[in-house]
N, C-alpha and C positions, 0 to 999 in steps of 0.2 A: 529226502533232501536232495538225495543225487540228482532224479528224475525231474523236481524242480528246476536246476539245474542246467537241465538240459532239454527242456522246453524252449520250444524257436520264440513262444507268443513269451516268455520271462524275457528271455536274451533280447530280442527286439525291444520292449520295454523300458529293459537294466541301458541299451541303448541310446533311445530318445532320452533318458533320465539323463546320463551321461552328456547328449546336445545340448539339451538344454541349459545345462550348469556352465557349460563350454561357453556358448552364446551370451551368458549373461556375465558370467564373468568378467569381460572388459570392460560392461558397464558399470559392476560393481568395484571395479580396481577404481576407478575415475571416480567415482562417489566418494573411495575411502581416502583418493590423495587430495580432492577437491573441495568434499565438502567436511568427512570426518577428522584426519589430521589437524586444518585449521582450527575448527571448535578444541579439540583436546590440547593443541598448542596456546589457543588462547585462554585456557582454562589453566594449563600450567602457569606463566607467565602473570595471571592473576593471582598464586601463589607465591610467584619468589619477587626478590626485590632485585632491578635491574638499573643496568648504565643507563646513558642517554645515545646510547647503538642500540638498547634493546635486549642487549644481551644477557643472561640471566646472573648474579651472582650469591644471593643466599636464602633459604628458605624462611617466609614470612608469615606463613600461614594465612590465617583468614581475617588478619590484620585489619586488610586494607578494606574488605567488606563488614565488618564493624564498622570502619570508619564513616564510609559514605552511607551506610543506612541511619546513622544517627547524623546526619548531618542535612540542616535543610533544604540544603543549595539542590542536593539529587533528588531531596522528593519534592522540590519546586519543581525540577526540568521534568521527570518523572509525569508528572501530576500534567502539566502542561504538553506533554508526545500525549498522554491520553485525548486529553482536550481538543487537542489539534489533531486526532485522529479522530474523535468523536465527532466531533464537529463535521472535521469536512468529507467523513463518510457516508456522516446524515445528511448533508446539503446533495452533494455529487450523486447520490440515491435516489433524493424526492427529484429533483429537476430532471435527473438521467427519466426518469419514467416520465413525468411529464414531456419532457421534448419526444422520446421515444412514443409518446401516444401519439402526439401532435404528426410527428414524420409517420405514423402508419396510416396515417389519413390519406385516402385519395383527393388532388389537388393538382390545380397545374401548378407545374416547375419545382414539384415534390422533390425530383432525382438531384437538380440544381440545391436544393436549401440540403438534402443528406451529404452532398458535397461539399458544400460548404461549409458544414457543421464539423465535419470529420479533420477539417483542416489544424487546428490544435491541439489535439494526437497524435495526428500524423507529422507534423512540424518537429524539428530537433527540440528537446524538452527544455538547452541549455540558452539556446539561442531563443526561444518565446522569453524565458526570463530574465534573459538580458532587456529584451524588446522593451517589457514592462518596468525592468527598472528602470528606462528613459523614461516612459508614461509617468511613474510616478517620483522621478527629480523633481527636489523643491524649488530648481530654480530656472530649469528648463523643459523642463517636462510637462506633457501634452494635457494632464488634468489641471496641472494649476495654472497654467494658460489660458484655460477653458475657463477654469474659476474666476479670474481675474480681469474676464472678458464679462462674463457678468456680472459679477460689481460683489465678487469676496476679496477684498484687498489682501488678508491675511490669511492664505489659506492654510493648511497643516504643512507639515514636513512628514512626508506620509513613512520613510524608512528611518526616518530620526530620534522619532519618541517611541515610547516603549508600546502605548496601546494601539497606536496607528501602525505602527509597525508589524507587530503579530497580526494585525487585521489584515495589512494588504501581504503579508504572506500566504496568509489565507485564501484570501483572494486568487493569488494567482494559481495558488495549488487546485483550486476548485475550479477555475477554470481550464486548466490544465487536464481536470478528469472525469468533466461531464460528457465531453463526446464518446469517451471510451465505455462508461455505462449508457448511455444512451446507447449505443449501436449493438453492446448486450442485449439490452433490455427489446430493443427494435426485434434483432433475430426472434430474441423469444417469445414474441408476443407476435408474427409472422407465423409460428411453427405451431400456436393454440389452431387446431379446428374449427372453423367458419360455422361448421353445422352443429357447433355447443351457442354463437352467436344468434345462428338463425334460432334456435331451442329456443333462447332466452326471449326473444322477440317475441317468439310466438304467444311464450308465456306474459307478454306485456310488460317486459325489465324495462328498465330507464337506464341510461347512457350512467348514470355511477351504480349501479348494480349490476347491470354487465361488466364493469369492469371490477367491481367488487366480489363479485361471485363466478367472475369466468377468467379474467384477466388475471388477475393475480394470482390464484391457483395456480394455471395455466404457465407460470413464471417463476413460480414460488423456488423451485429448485434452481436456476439459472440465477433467480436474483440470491440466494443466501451462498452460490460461490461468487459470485462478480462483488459482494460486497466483501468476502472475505479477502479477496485479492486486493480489493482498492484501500482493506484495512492495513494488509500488509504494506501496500507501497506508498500509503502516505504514511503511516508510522517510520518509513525509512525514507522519505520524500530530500536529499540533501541537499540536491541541487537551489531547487526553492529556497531555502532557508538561505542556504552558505551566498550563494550569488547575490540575494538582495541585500540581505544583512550582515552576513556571515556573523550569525547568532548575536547581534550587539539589536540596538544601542545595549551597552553595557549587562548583556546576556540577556536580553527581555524578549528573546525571541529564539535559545536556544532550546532544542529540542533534543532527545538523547543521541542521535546519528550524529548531530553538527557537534554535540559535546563530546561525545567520545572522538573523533576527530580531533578537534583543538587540545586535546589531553596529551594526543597521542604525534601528534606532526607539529605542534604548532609550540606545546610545553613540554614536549616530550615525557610528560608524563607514563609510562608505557604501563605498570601494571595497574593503574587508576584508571587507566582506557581500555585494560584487559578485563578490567572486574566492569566497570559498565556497559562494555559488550553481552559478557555474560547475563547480566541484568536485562538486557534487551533480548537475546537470544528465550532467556524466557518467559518474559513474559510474552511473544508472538509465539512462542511453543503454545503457551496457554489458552491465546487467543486462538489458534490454528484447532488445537485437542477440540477447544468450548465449539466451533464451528461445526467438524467432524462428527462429536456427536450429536448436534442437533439434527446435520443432513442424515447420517443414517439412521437415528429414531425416525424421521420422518422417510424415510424409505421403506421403513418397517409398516409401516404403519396400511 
């Protein structure tokens, strides 16, 4: 054991072992005050019952999380963050690759249209939705002007009702995050090897078997994290919601970020906004786990 011990190649080792923990350390201090605190804080807080400072006064137990899973109103909004994540994960996907095929094409003024395309990503997220919500004003805004110019007298009140409303949230949220998988999807489909193309050629493919049998593959890993990230961030998308509608007409548009919000700032609600944080917290844990194992089964593979 001495002789162990006293080994340079041990000591050097017990060393770097030593840098290493050192190095990481700081990042792990910032982790625990940044991101672990908060969760366990909000986890407390959805046990006890508190003022309207927030502040905690007695313990409630799991009260308040009976409450809201027998109660419809959560698993309406619930039911509908899915929906609105479904939805515009699957649209922002098919079209990201379709534009992304289109911009890998050679073409004049190719670099002009990836330019152009990239502009509502890159644009302040906050200020595009203001933009749109003059677009779609029922009474000055540039579609029902449009409409009214060709001959719909009545046209909707597109943030007023309840199913035009979720629509053109929709809407903007997906136009909001087609250029950002598209420009994924572009890299990826850039970085497939030419002479798996030429291969298929040779073999006589057709333009959707090529990209059935070499494009996709070829992406398959870059597209199953670009969509889990786009699942994330429209699942939490607030801006969109809160700025056009701020979850109305009469909640027919809120989703669980704009509810927990209004819970928590707006009725001061605080541990009815702490429990459906939590609620949200995991179900994109589960959605994040269900992702993770699918990409490393398939790495295995």
């Amino acid at each position: 054991m001495g002789d162990t011990l006293l080994n340079p190649r041990f000591r050097k080792l017990k060393g770097e072992v030593g840098l290493a923990y050192a190095l990481l350390a700081p990042a792990v201090l910032l982790m625990v005050i940044f991101m672990v605190y908060p969760i366990l804080y909000v986890f407390i807080i959805s046990l006890f019952k508190t003022n309207k400072l927030a502040k905690i006064q007695s313990f409630d137990g799991f009260r308040v999380y009976g409450e809201l899973l027998s109660s419809k109103d959560t698993w309406v909004v619930i039911g509908r963050s899915l929906l609105w994540t479904f939805l515009g994960v699957a649209v922002k996907t098919l079209f990201g690759i379709i534009v992304a095929s289109t911009l890998n094409v050679k073409y004049t003024g190719r670099k002009i249209s990836r330019l152009l395309f990239i502009i509502p990503w890159a644009s302040s997220i906050p200020i595009s939705v203001m933009l749109w919500q003059w677009v779609l004003h029922n009474e000055f805004g540039l579609l029902n002007h449009t409409l009214k110019t060709i001959g719909f007298s009545n046209p909707p009140v597109w943030l007023g009702e309840a199913h035009t409303a979720f629509a053109s949230c929709m809407w903007v949220d997906i136009w909001l995050g087609i250029p950002f998988m598209a420009l994924v999807f572009l890299a990826a489909m850039q970085a497939v090897p030419q002479t798996l193309y030429e291969a298929a050629e040779i073999d006589g493919a057709t333009r959707v078997q090529k990209f059935r049998y070499v494009t996709l593959p070829g992406i398959a890993a870059i597209l199953m994290v670009a969509t889990l990230l786009s699942s994330l961030w429209t699942f939490n998308d607030f801006n969109t919601v809160y700025i056009l509608t701020k979850g109305g007409p009469a909640g027919a548009t809120n989703i669980l970020i704009t509810y927990v919000y209004l819970n928590s700032f707006q009725w001061l609600k605080w541990q009815k906004a702490a429990t459906l944080s939590i609620f949200t917290f995991i179900i994109l844990s589960t959605v994040s786990i269900f992702y993770a194992r699918l990409f490393f089964k398939r790495e295995e593979i």
